[in-house]
N, C-alpha and C positions, 0 to 999 in steps of 0.2 A: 361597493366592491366586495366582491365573493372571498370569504377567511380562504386560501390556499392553501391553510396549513391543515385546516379542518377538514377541508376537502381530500389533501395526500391521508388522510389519518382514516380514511375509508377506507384504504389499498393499506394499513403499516404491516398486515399477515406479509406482504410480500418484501418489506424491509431487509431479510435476510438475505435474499438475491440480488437486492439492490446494494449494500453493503460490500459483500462477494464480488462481485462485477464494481465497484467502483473500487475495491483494495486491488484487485488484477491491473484496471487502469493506472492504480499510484505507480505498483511494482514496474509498470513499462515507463515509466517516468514523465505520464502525462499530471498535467494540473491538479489532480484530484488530492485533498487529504486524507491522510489513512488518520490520523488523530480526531478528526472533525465526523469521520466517520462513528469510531468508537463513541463519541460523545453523544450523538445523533441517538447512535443503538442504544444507548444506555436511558436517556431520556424519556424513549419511548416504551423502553421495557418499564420503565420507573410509571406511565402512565398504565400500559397492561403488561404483569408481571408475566403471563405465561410468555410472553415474547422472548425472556432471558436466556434459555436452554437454545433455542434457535439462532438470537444474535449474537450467540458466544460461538458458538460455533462458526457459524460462518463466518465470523471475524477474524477465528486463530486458524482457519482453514486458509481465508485469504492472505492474512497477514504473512504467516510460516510459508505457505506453498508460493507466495512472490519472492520472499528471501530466498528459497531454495532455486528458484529460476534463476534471480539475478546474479546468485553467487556462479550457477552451473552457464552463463553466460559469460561470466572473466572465466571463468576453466578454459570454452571455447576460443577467445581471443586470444588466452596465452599461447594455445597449442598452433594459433593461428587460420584455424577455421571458421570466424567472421570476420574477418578485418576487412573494412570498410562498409559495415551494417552499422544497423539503426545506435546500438548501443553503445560502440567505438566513438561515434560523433561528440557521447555527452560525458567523457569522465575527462578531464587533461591528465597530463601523465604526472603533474605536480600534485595534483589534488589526490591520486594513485598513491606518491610515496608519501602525502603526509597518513594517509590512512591507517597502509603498510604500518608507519614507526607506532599510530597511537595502538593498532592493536599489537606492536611486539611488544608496546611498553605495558598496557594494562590488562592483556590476555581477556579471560572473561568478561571483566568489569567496562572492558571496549564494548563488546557486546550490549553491554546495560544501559552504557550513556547513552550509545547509539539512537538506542529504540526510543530513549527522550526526547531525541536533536531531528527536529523538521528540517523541512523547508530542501528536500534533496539531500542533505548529508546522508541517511539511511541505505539510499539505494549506491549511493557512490564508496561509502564502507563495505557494504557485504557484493559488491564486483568486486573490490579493489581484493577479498578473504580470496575470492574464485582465482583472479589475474594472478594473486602471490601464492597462488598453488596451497593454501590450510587443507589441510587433509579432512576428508569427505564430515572422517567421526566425531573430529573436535568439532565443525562447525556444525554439525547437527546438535552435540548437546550447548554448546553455548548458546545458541539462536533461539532455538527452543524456549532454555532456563528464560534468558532475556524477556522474549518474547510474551512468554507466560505471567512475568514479573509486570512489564509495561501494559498489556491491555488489560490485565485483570485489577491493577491499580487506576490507571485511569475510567475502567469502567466502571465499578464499585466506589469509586469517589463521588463521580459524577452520579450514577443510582442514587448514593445518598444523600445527596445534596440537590435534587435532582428541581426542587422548587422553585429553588435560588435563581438557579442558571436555566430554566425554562424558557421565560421569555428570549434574549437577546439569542439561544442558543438556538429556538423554532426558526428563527429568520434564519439564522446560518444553514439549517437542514432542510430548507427551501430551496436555499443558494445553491446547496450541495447536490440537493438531485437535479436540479437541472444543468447542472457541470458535469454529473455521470452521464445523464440522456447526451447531451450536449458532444463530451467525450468520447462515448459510444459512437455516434454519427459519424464525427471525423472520423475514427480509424478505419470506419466503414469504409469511408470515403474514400479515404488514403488508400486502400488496402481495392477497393475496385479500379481505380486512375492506376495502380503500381502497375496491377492484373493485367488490364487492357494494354500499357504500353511494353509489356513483354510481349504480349500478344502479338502486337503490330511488330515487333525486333522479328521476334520468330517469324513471323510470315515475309 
């Protein structure tokens, strides 16, 4: 049976697109990890260094520029110009005000937890910033600070430790791009079946 991993590591010059495009994926709230991403990136640069400069970037490029989507999408619902779109579907209005109270209660440092806490809390804190109207400037320098603080921690951890966590973690960056490709497809999918049955309304 052919190394898979060895074989993606022919193509890893292109990791940084692939990175990018699956952090775009997190921020719409598909499957993909944004942490598992950063770990990926970091392991591979830890294999060739020059890779660093590139998957830092496109990391904090995807990371920040999803936050700034998803926050500028509760803006949209507050004012009431998506209601009953994609992203309305996935926050409750419960899971809303607990968000709301953790960042009146922690300001900044909501920010910080945040970017630690998987699994969906990320995207459902920074709509819930947009939905309760946080004004443009704060959340730009919180998100940021945060942001800069979380992936350059976990990626510089993982860089230097980067031996340890090689093996279990190559199988996980296997998983992971075939849940971007994979990702990718559906929304294709989705997004040609939406196309076509407007189509067919309109007509």
């Amino acid at each position: 049976m052919p190394d898979i991993f060895a074989l993606l590591s022919q193509y890893v010059h292109f990791f940084p697109l692939v990175a990018l495009a699956g952090l775009i994926l997190a921020g719409l709230n598909l499957p993909v990890s944004e942490d598992l991403i950063i770990i990926t990136a970091a392991l591979l640069s830890h294999e060739q260094p020059s890779l660093i400069p590139y998957n830092l970037v496109a990391i904090h490029i995807g990371v920040i520029g999803t936050d700034f989507f998803v926050y500028w999408v509760g803006t949209r619902v507050r004012k009431g110009t998506s209601k009953k779109k994609f992203f309305t579907r996935l926050f409750s209005e419960k899971a809303l005000d607990k968000m709301h109270h953790f960042l009146n209660k922690l300001g900044i440092f909501a920010f910080i937890i945040a970017r630690f806490i998987p699994f969906g809390f990320r995207n459902t804190f920074f709509f819930s910033t947009g939905f309760f109207n946080l004004r443009f400037k704060i959340f730009t320098i919180y998100d940021i600070t945060a942001a800069l603080i979380s992936i350059n921690t976990l990626f510089f951890l993982t860089y230097m430790f980067g031996d340890a966590a090689k093996r279990p973690i190559k199988i996980a960056g296997i998983i992971l791009f075939f849940v971007v490709i994979s990702a990718a497809i559906s929304m294709i999918v989705r997004l040609i079946v939406t196309w076509r049955k407007n189509k067919r309304k309109a007509s």
